[in-house]
C-alpha positions as CSV (number, residue, x, y, z in Angstrom):
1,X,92.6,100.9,93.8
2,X,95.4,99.0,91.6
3,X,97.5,96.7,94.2
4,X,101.0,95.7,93.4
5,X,103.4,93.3,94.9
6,X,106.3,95.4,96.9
7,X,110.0,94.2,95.8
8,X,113.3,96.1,95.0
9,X,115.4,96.1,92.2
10,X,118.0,94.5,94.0
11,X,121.7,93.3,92.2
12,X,120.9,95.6,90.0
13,X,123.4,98.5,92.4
14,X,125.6,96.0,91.8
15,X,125.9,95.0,95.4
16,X,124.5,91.6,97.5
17,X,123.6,91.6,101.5
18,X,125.2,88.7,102.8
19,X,125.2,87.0,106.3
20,X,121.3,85.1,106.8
21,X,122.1,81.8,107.3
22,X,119.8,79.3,107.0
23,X,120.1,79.2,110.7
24,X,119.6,82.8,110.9
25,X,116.4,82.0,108.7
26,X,115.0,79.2,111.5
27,X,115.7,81.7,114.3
28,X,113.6,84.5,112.6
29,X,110.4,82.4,111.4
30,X,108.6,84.1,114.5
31,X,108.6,87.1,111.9
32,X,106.0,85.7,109.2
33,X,103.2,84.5,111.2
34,X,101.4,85.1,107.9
35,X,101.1,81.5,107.1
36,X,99.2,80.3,109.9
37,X,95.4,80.0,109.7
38,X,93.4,83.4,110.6
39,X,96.6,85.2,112.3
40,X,95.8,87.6,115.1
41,X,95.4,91.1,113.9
42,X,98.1,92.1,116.2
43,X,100.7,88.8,115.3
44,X,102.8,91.2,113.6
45,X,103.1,93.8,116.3
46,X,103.7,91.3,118.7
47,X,106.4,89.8,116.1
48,X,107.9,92.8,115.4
49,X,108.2,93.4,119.0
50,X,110.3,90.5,119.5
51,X,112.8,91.6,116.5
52,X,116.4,90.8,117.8
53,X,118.3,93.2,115.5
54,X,120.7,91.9,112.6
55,X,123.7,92.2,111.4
56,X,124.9,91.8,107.8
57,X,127.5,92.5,105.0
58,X,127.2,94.2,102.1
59,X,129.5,92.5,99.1
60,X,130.4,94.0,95.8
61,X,129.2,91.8,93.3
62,X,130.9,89.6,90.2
63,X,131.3,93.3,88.1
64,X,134.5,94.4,89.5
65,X,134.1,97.4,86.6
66,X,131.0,98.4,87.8
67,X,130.8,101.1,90.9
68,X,128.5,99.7,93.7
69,X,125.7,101.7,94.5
70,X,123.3,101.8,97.2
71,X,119.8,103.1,97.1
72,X,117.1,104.2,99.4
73,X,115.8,100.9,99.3
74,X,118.0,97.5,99.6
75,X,116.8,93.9,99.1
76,X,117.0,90.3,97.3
77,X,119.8,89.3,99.4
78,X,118.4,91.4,102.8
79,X,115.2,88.4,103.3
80,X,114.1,86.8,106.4
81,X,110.7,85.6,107.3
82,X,107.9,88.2,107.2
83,X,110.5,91.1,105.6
84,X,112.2,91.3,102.4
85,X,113.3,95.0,102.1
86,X,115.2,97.5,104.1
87,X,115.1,101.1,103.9
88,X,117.7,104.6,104.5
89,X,117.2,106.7,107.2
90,X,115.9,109.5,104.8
91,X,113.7,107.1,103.8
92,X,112.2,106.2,107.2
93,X,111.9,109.7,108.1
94,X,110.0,110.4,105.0
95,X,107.6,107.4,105.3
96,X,106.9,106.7,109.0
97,X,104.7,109.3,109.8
98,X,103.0,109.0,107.0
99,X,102.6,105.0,107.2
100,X,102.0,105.0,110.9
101,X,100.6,101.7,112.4
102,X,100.8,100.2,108.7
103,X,104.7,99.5,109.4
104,X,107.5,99.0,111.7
105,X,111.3,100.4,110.9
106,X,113.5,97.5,112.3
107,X,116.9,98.1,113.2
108,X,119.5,96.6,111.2
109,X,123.0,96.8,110.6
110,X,124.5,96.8,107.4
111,X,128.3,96.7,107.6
112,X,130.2,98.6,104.3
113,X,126.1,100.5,104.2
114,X,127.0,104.5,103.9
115,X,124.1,104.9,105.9
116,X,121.7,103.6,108.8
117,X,119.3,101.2,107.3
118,X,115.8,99.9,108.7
119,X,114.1,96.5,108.0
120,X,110.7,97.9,106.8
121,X,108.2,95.6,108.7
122,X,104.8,95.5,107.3
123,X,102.4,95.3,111.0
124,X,99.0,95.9,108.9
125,X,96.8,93.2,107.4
126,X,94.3,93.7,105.1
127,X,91.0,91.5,106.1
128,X,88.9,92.8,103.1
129,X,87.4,90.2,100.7
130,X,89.4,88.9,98.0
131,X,87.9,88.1,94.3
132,X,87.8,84.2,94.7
133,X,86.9,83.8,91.2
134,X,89.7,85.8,90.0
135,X,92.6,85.2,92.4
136,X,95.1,82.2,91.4
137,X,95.0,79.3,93.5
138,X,97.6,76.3,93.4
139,X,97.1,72.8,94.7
140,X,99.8,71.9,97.6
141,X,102.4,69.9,96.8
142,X,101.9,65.9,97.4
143,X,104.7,66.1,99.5
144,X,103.0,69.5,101.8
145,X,101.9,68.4,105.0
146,X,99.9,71.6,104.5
147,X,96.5,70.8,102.7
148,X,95.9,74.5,102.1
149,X,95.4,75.6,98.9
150,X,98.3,78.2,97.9
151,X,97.3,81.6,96.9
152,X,99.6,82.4,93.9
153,X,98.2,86.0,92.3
154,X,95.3,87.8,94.5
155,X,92.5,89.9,93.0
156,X,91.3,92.4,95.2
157,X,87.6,93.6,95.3
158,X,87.1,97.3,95.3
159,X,86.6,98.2,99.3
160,X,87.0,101.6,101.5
161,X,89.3,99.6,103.4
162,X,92.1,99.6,100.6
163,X,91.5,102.9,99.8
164,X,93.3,104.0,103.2
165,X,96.1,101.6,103.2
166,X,99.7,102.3,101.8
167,X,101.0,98.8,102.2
168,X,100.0,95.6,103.5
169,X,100.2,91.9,104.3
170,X,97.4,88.9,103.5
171,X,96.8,86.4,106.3
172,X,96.4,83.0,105.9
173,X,93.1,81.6,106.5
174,X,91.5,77.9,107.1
175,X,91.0,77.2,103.2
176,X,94.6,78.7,101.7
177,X,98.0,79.6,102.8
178,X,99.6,83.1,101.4
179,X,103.4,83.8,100.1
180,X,105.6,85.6,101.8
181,X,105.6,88.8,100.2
182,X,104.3,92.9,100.8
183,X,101.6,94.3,98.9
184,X,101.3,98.2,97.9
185,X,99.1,100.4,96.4
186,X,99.0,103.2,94.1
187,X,99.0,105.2,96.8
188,X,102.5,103.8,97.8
189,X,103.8,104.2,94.4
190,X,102.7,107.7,93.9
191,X,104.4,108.8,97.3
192,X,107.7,107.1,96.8
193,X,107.9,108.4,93.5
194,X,107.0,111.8,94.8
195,X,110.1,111.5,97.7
196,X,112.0,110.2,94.7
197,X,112.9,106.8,96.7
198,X,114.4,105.1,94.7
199,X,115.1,101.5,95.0
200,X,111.0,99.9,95.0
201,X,109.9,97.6,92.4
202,X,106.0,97.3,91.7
203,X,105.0,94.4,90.1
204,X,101.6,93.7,88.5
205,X,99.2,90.8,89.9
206,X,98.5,88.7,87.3
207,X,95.2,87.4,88.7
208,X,92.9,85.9,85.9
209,X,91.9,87.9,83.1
210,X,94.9,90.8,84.2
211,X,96.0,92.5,81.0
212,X,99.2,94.6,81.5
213,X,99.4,98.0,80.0
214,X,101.8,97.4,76.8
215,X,103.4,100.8,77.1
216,X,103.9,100.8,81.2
217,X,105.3,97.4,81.7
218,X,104.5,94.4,84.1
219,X,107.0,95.9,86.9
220,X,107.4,99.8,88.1
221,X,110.4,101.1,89.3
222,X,111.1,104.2,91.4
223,X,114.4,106.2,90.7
224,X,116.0,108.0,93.2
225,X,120.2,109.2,95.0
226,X,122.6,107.1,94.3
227,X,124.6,106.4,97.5
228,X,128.5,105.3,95.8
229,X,130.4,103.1,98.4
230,X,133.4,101.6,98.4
231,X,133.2,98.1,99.1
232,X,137.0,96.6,97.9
């Protein structure tokens, strides 16, 4: 099962999510228990039973020519802790009851959004083995007070386990820490290019030895409605 790291394409509607402070950022770090060694496999249910709600502010950006856009999927600009990418309302109603107790949809306000939007919360871990010969590891920094290691690129073993999931997080453990990023798998692609939601970005693993397909790309990226808005 091919595994991809879950973004969006971001400034590219020609908007920017503005309003998490750094502050805002210290507040929420509740929300990425990730980091820690061996999380419980619950830390992110109990996390995302904690969630606060947010409010932000969606900005046209430098292009004044350009029409902003949104999508069924927002983010760079929309990141705290744990969560980097917020969803429509069509897009939660599509995906929930098919992700079940993989994700949470988080409320969140976007002011000048022409819809409701949802923080999609990944709640699932995936505690299979990783390839250790394969996956990228970094030194910490001499500065880190963390001695971890740093998992940069993970190579994932074939395993039953990834075969059912959609989407996922990677704990920490006692001998590396993880980045703070969503992982997705064909599976994921295949059904939000079948709801045409567009707004994900897919990007390759570049684990050692990886050799992208020359004709595909290193990043995939769905299409989908284009929501105008109005945001002078």
């Amino acid at each position: 099962m091919k595994v991809y790291e879950l973004s969006s394409v971001g400034k590219a509607s020609k908007i920017g999510i503005h309003g998490i402070t750094l502050e805002t950022r210290e507040q929420l770090k509740f929300m990425n228990p990730d980091d820690g060694p061996n999380p419980a496999p619950t830390a992110r249910q109990v996390a995302a039973d904690q969630w606060p709600g947010l409010q932000v502010v969606a900005k046209r950006e430098h292009d004044k020519k350009a029409k902003p856009y949104f999508l069924d999927v927002v983010g760079p600009g929309f990141v705290v802790p744990g969560c980097e990418i917020a969803v429509s309302d069509h897009a939660r109603k599509i995906l929930e009851p098919i992700l079940e107790e993989q994700v949470r949809f988080l409320s969140l306000d976007i002011v000048g959004a022409p819809c409701q939007y949802w923080a999609l919360y990944v709640t699932q871990y995936y505690f299979g083995e990783l390839d250790q010969e394969l996956s990228r590891f970094d030194e910490p920094y001499s500065s880190a007070k963390d001695r971890r290691k740093m998992l940069r690129a993970p190579a994932f073993k074939q395993s039953a386990i990834l075969d059912d999931l959609y989407i996922f997080r990677l704990p920490g453990t006692l001998d590396y820490v993880v980045s703070d990023c969503s992982y997705a798998t064909e599976k994921f692609y295949e059904l939000a290019k079948l709801h045409n939601l567009g707004g994900f970005s897919f990007l390759n693993i570049y684990y050692k030895g990886f050799k992208a397909d020359p004709l595909v790309g290193p990043v995939l990226v769905t299409s989908g409605t284009k929501y105008p808005v109005d945001l002078d």
